[in-house]
RONUSE-202376 format. One record per residue (C-alpha): residue number from 1; residue in three letters; chain; x, z, y. Coordinates in Angstrom, 3 decimals. Example, Ala and Ser with C-alpha at 12.3 -4.5 7.8 and 13.67 -1.06 7.14 Angstrom:
<rs>
<r n="1" res="ALA" chain="A" px="12.300" pz="7.800" py="-4.500"/>
<r n="2" res="SER" chain="A" px="13.670" pz="7.140" py="-1.060"/>
</rs>
This chain:
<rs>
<r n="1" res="UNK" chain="A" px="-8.277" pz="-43.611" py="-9.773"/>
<r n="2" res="UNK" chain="A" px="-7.304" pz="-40.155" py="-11.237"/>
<r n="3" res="UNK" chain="A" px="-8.857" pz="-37.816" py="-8.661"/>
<r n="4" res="UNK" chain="A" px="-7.288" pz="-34.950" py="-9.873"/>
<r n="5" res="UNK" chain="A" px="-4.026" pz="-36.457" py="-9.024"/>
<r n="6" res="UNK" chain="A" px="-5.467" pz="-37.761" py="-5.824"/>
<r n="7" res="UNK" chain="A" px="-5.862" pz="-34.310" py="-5.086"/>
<r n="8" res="UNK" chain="A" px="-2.585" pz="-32.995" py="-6.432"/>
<r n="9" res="UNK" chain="A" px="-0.701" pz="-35.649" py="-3.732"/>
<r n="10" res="UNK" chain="A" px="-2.838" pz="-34.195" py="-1.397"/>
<r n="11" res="UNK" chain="A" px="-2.156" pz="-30.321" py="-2.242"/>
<r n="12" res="UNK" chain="A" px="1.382" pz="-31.314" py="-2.215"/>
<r n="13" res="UNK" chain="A" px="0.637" pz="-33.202" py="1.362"/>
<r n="14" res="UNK" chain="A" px="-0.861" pz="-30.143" py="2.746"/>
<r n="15" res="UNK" chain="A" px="1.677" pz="-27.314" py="0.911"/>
<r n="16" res="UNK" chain="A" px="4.811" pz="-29.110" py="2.589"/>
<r n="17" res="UNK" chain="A" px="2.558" pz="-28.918" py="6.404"/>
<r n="18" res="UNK" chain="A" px="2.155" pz="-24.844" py="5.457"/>
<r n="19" res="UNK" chain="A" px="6.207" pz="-24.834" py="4.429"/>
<r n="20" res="UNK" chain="A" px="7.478" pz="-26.558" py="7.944"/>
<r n="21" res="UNK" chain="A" px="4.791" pz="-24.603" py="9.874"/>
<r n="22" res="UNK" chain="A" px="6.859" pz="-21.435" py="8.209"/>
<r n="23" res="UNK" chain="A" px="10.033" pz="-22.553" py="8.722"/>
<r n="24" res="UNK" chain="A" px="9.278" pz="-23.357" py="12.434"/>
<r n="25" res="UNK" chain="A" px="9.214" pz="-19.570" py="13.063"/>
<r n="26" res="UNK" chain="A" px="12.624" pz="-19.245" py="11.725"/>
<r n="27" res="UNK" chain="A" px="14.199" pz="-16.204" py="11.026"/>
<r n="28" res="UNK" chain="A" px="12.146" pz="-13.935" py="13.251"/>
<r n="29" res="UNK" chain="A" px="8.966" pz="-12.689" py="10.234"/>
<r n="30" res="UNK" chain="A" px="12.372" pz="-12.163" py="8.222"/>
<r n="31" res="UNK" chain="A" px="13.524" pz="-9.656" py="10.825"/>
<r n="32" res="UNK" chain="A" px="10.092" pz="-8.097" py="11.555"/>
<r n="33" res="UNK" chain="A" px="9.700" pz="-7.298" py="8.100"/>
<r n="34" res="UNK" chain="A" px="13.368" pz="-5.661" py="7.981"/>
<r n="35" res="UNK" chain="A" px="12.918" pz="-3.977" py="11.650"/>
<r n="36" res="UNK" chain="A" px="9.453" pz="-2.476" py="10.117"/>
<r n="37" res="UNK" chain="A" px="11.869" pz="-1.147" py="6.987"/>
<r n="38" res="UNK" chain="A" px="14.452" pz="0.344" py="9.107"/>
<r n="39" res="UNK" chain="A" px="12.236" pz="1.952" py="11.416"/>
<r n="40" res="UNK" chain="A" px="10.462" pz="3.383" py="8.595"/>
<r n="41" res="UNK" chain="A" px="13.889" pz="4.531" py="6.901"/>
<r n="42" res="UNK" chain="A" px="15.076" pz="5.970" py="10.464"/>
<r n="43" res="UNK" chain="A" px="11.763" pz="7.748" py="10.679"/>
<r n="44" res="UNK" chain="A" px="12.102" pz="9.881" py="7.549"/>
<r n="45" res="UNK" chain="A" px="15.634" pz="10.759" py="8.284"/>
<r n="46" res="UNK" chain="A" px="14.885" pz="11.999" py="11.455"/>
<r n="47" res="UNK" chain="A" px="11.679" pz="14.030" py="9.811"/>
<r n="48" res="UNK" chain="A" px="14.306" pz="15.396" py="7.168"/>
<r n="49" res="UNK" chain="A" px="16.758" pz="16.336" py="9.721"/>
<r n="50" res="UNK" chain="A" px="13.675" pz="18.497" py="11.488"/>
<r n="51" res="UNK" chain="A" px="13.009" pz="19.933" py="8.041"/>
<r n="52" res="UNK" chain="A" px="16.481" pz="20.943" py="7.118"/>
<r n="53" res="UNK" chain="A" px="17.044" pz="22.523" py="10.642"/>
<r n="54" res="UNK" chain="A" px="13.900" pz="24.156" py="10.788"/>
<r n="55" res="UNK" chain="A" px="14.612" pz="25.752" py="7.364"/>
<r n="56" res="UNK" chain="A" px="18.187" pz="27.003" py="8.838"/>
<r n="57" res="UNK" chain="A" px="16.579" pz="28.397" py="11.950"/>
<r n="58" res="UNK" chain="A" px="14.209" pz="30.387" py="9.526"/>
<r n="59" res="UNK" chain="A" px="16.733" pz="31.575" py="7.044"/>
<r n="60" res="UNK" chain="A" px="19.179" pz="32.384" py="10.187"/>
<r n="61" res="UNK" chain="A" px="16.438" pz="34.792" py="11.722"/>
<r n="62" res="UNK" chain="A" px="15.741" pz="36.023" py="8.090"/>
<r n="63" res="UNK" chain="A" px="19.614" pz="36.997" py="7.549"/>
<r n="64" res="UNK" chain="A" px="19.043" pz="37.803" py="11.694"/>
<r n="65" res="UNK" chain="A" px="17.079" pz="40.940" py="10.953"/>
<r n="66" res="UNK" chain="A" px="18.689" pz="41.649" py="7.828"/>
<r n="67" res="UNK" chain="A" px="22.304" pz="42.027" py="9.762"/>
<r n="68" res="UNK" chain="A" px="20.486" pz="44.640" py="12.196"/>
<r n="69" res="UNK" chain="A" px="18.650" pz="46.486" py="9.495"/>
<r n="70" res="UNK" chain="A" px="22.109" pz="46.442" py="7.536"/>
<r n="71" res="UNK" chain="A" px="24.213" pz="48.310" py="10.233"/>
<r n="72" res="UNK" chain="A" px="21.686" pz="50.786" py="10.809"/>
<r n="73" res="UNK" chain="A" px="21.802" pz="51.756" py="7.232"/>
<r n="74" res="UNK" chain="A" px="25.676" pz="51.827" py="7.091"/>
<r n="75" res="UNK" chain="A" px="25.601" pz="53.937" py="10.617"/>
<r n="76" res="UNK" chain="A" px="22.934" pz="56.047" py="8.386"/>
<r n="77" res="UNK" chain="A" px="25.312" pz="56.440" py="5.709"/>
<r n="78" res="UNK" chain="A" px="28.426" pz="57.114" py="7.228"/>
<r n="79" res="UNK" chain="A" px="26.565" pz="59.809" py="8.927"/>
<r n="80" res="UNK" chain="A" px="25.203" pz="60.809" py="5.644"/>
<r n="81" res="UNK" chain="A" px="28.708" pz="61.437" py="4.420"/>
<r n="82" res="UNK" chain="A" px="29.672" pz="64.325" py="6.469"/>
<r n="83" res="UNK" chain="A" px="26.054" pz="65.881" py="5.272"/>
<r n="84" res="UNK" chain="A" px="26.908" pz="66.198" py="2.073"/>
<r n="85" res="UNK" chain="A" px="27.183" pz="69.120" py="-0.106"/>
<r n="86" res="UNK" chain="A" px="29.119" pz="67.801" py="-3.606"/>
<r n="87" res="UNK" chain="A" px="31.284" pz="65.028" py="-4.944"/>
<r n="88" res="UNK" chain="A" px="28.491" pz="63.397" py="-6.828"/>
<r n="89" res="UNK" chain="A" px="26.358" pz="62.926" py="-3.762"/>
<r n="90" res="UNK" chain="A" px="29.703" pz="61.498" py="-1.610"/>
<r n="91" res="UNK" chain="A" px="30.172" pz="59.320" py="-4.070"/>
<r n="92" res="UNK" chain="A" px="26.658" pz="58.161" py="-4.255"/>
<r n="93" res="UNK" chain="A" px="26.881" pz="57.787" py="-0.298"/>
<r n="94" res="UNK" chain="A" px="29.779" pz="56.026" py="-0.414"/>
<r n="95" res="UNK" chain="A" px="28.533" pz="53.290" py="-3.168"/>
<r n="96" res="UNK" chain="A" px="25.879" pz="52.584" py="-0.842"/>
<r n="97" res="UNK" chain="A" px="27.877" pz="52.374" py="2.450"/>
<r n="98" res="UNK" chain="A" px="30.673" pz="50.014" py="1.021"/>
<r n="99" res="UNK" chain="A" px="27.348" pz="48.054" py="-0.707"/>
<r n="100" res="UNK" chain="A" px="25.469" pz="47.958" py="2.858"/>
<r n="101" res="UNK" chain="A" px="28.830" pz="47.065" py="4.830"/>
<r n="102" res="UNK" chain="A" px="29.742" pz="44.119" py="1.743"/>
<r n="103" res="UNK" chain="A" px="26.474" pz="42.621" py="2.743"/>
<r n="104" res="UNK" chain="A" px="26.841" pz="42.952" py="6.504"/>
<r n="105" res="UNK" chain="A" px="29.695" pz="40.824" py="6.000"/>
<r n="106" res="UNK" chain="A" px="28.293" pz="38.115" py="3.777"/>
<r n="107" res="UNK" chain="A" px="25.301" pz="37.786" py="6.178"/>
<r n="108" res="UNK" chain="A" px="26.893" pz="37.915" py="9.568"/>
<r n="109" res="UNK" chain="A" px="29.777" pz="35.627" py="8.141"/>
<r n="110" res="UNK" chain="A" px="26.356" pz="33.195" py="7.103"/>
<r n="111" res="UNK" chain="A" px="24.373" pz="34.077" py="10.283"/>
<r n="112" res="UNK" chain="A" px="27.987" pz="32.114" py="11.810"/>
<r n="113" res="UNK" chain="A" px="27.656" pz="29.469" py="9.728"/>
<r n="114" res="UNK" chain="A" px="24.087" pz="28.324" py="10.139"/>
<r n="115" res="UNK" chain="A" px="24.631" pz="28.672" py="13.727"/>
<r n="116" res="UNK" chain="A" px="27.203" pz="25.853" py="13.317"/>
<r n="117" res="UNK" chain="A" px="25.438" pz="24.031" py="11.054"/>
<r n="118" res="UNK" chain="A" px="22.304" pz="24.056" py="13.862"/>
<r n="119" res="UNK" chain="A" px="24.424" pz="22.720" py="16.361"/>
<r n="120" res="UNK" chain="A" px="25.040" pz="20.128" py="14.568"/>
<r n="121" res="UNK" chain="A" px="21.524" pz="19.669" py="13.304"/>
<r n="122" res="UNK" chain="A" px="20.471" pz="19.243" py="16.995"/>
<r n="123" res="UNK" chain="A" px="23.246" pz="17.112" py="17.990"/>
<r n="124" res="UNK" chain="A" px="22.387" pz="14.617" py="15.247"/>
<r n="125" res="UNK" chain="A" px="18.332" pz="15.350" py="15.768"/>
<r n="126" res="UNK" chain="A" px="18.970" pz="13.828" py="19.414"/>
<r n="127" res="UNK" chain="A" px="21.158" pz="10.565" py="18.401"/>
<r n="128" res="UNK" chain="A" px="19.315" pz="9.938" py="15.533"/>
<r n="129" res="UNK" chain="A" px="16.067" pz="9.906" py="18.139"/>
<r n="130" res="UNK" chain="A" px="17.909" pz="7.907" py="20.432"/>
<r n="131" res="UNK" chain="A" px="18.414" pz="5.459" py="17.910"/>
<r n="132" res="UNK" chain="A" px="15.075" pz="5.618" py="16.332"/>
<r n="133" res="UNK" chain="A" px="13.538" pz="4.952" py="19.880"/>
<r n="134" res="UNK" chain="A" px="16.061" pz="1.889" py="20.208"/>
<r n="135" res="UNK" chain="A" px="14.448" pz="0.852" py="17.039"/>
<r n="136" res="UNK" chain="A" px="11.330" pz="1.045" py="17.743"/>
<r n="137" res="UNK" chain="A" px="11.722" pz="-0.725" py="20.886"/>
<r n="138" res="UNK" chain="A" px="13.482" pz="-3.386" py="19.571"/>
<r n="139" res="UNK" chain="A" px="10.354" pz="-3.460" py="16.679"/>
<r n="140" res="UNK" chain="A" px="7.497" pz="-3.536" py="19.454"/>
<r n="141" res="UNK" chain="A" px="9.260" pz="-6.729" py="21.140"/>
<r n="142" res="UNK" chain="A" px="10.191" pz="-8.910" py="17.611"/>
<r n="143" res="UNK" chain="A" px="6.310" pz="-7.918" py="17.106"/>
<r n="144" res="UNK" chain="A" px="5.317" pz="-9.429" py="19.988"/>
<r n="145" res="UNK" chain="A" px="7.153" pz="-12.600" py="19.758"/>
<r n="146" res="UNK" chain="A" px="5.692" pz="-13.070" py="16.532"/>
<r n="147" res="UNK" chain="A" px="2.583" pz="-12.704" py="17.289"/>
<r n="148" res="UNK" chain="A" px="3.056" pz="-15.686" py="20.262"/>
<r n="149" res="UNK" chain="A" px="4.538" pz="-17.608" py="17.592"/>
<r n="150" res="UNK" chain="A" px="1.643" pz="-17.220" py="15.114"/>
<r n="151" res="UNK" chain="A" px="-0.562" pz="-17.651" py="17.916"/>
<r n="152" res="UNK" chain="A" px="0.363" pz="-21.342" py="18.541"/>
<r n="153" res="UNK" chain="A" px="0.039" pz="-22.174" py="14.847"/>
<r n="154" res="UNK" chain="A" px="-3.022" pz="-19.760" py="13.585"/>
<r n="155" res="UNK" chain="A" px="-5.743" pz="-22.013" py="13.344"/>
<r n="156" res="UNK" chain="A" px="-3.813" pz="-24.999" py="12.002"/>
<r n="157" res="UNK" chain="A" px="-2.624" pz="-22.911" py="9.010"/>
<r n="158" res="UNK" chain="A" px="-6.266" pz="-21.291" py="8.600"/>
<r n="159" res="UNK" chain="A" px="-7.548" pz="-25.224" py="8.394"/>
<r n="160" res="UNK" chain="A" px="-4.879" pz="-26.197" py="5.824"/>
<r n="161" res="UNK" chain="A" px="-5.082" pz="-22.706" py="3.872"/>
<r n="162" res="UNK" chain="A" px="-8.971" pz="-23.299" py="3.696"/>
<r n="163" res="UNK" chain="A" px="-8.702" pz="-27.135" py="2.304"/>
<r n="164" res="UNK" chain="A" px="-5.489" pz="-26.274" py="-0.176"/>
<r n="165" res="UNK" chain="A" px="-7.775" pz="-23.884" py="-1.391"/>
<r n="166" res="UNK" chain="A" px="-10.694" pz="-26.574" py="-1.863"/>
<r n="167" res="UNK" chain="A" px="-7.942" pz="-28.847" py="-3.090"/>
<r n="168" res="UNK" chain="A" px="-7.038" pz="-26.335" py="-5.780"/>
<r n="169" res="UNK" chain="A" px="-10.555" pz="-26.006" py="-6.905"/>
<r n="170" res="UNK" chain="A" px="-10.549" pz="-29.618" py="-7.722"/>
<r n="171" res="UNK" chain="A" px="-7.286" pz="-30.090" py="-10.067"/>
<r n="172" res="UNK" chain="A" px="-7.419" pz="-29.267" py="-13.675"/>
<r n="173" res="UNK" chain="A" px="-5.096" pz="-26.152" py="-14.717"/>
<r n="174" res="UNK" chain="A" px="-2.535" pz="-28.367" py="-16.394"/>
<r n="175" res="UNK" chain="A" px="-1.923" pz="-30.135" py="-13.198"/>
<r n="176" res="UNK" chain="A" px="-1.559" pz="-27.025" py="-11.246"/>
<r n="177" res="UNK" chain="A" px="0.754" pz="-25.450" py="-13.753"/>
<r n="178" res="UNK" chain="A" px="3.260" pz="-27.820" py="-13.516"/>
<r n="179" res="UNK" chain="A" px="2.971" pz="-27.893" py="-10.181"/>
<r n="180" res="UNK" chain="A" px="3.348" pz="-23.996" py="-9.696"/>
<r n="181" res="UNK" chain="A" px="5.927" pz="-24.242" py="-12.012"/>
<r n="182" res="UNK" chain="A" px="8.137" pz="-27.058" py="-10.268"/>
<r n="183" res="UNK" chain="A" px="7.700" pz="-26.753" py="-6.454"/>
<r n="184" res="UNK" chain="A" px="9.661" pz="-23.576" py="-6.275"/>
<r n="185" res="UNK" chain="A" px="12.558" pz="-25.005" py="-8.094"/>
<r n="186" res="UNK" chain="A" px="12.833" pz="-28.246" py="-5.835"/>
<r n="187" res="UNK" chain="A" px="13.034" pz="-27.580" py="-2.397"/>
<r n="188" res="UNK" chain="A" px="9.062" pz="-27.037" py="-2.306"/>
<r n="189" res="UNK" chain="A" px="8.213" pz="-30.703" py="-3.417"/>
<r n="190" res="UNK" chain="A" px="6.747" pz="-30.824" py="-7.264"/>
<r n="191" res="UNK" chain="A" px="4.797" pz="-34.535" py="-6.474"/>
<r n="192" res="UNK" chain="A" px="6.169" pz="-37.869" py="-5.396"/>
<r n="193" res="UNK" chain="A" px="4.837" pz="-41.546" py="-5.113"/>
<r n="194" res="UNK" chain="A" px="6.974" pz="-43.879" py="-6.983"/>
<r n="195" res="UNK" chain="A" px="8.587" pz="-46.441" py="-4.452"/>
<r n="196" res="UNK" chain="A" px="9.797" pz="-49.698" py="-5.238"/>
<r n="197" res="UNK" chain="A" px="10.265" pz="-48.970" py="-9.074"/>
<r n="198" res="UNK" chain="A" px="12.290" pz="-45.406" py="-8.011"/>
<r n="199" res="UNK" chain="A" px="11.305" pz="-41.833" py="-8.456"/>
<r n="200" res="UNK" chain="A" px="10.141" pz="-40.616" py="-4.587"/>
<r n="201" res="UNK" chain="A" px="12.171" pz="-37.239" py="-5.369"/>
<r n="202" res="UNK" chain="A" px="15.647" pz="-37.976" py="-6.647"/>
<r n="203" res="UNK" chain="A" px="15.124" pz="-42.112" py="-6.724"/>
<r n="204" res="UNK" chain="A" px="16.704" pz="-42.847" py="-10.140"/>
<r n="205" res="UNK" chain="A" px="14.766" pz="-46.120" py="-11.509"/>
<r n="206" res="UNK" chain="A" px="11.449" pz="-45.289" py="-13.633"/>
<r n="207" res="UNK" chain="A" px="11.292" pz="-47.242" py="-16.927"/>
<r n="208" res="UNK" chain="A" px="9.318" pz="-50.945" py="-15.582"/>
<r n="209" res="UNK" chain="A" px="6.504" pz="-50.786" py="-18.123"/>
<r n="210" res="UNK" chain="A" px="5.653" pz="-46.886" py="-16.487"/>
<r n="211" res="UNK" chain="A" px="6.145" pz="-48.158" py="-13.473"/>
<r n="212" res="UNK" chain="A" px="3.471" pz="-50.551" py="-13.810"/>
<r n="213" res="UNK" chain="A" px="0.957" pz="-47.825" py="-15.643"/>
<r n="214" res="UNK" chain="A" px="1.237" pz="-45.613" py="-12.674"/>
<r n="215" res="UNK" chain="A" px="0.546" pz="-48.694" py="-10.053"/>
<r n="216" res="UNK" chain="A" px="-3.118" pz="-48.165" py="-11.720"/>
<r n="217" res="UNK" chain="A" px="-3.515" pz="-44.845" py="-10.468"/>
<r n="218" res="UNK" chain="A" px="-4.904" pz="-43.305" py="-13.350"/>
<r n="219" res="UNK" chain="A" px="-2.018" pz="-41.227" py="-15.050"/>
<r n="220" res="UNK" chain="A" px="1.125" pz="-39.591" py="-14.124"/>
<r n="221" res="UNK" chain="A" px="4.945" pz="-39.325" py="-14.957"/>
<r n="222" res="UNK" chain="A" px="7.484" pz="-36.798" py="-14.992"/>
<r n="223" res="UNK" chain="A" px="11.008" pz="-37.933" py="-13.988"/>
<r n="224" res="UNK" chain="A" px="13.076" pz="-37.524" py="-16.652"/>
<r n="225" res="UNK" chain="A" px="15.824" pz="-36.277" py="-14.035"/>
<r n="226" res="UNK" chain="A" px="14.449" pz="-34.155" py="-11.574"/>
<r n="227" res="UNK" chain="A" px="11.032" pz="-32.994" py="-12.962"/>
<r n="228" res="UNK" chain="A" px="9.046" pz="-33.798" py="-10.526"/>
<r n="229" res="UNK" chain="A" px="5.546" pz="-35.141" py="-10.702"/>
<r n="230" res="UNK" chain="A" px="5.347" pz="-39.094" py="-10.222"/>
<r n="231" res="UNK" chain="A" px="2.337" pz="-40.760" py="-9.199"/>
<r n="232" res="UNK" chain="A" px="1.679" pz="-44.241" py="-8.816"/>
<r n="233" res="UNK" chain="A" px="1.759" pz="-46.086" py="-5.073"/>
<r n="234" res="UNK" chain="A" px="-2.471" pz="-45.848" py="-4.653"/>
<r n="235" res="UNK" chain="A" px="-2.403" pz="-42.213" py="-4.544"/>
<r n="236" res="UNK" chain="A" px="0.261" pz="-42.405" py="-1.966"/>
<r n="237" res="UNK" chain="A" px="-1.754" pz="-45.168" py="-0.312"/>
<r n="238" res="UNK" chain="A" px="-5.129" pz="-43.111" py="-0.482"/>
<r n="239" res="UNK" chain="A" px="-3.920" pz="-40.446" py="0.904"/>
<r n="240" res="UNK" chain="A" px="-1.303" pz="-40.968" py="3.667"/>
<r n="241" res="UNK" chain="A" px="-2.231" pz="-44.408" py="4.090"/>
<r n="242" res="UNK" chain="A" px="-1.201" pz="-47.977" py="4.235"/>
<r n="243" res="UNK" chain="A" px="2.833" pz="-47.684" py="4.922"/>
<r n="244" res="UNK" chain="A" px="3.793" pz="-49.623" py="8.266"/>
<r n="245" res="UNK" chain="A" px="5.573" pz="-53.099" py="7.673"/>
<r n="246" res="UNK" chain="A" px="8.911" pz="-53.070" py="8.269"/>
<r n="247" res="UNK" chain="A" px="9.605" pz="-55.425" py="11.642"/>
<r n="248" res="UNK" chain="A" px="12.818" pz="-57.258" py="12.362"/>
<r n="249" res="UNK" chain="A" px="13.485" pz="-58.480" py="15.713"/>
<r n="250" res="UNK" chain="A" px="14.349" pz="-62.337" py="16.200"/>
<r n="251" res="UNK" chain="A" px="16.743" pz="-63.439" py="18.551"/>
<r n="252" res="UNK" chain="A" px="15.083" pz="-66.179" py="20.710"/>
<r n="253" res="UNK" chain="A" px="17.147" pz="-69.483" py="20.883"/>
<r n="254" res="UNK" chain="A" px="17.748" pz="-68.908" py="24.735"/>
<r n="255" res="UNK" chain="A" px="19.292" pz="-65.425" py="23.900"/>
<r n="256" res="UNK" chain="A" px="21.408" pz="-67.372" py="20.926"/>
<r n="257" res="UNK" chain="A" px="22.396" pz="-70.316" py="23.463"/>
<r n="258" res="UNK" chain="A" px="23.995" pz="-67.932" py="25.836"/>
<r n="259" res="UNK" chain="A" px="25.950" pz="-66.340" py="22.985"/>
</rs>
């Protein structure tokens, strides 16, 4: 017998265990993984929403002080003007007051602004919290159910993780190419047993004088219609086992004499 198709039936055995012992956790390391993204996403916004304010609340008290250092110059100047002793020097004055009191005006009018803008910089800070905390909550307890989850399974999958990766160690490359390269594209399953002259994957008829090569257990097929892996009944046989007859009940004649 072909052992490293013994072992390939067996890798194939052991891969479909791992794939139902996934899918028996459902949808919930799916949602983890995106909960862990969101919060993650919600996270930065909130730490760019502290950054942005933070800058406004240090360019507001920036234009703050300029606004109070502005109207003391233009009180200044407009003092200034009635000091003066020739045109040149009024005019001079007067280039600077209009230039101070242009400025007041462009900062207080921005000083406004950013004040708005804050106010709604905080009122976002503190939903955007809210949710983030919501998120966060709803993260710690998909987390936890996981973990119960993964708990019931753990050591099964660490026993079948630690012999498919003796089982791989045994199979020539070739094998395992094919097999890497098919599984994925049918539903996970890349080897079958022929059964009663039929592929064990789609079950169109293999050709009879394969059919009998692969009852020796020494080489393989690939169905010409699905392109799957066919191996021959003693594989199947070695590995899962004699397959229980199939049983018929008899109707005793007392049960057919009161029909």
């Amino acid at each position: 017998m072909n052992d490293s198709l013994l072992h390939l039936y067996e890798l194939q055995k052991v891969d479909r265990h791992l794939d139902e012992l996934i899918d028996s956790r459902g949808e919930l390391p799916d949602r983890v993984n995106e909960l862990r993204r969101q919060v993650e996403d919600q996270r930065e916004q909130v730490e760019q929403v502290r950054r942005d304010r933070h800058d406004i609340e240090t360019r507001s008290r920036e234009l703050s002080a300029e606004v109070l250092d502005l109207r003391e110059k233009v009180d200044r100047y407009k003092a200034q003007q009635f000091d003066v002793k020739t045109t040149r020097e009024y005019d001079a004055i007067t280039f600077q007051l209009e230039d101070a009191q242009r400025r007041l005006h462009t900062n207080t009018e921005a000083v406004g602004r950013m004040g708005i803008e804050l106010e709604q910089f905080k009122m976002d800070e503190g939903q955007m919290a809210t949710d983030f905390a919501d998120m966060e909550r709803e993260l710690d307890e998909s987390e936890t159910a996981l973990t119960e989850v993964l708990a019931g399974t753990e050591e099964e999958e660490k026993e079948l993780l630690a012999r498919r990766e003796e089982l791989a160690k045994q199979i020539q490359p070739y094998y395992m190419t094919i097999y890497n390269r098919v599984r994925p594209a049918k539903n996970g399953i890349a080897v079958v047993a022929i059964k009663n002259g039929v592929c064990g994957g789609c079950f169109n008829a293999v050709p009879r004088q394969l059919a009998l090569e692969l009852r020796k257990g020494e080489k393989h097929a690939v169905c010409e219609y699905c392109g799957r892996i066919i191996v021959g009944e003693p594989i199947a046989i070695a590995v899962d086992g004699e397959p229980e007859p199939v049983t018929y009940e008899v109707e005793s004649e007392e049960e057919n004499s009161d029909l």
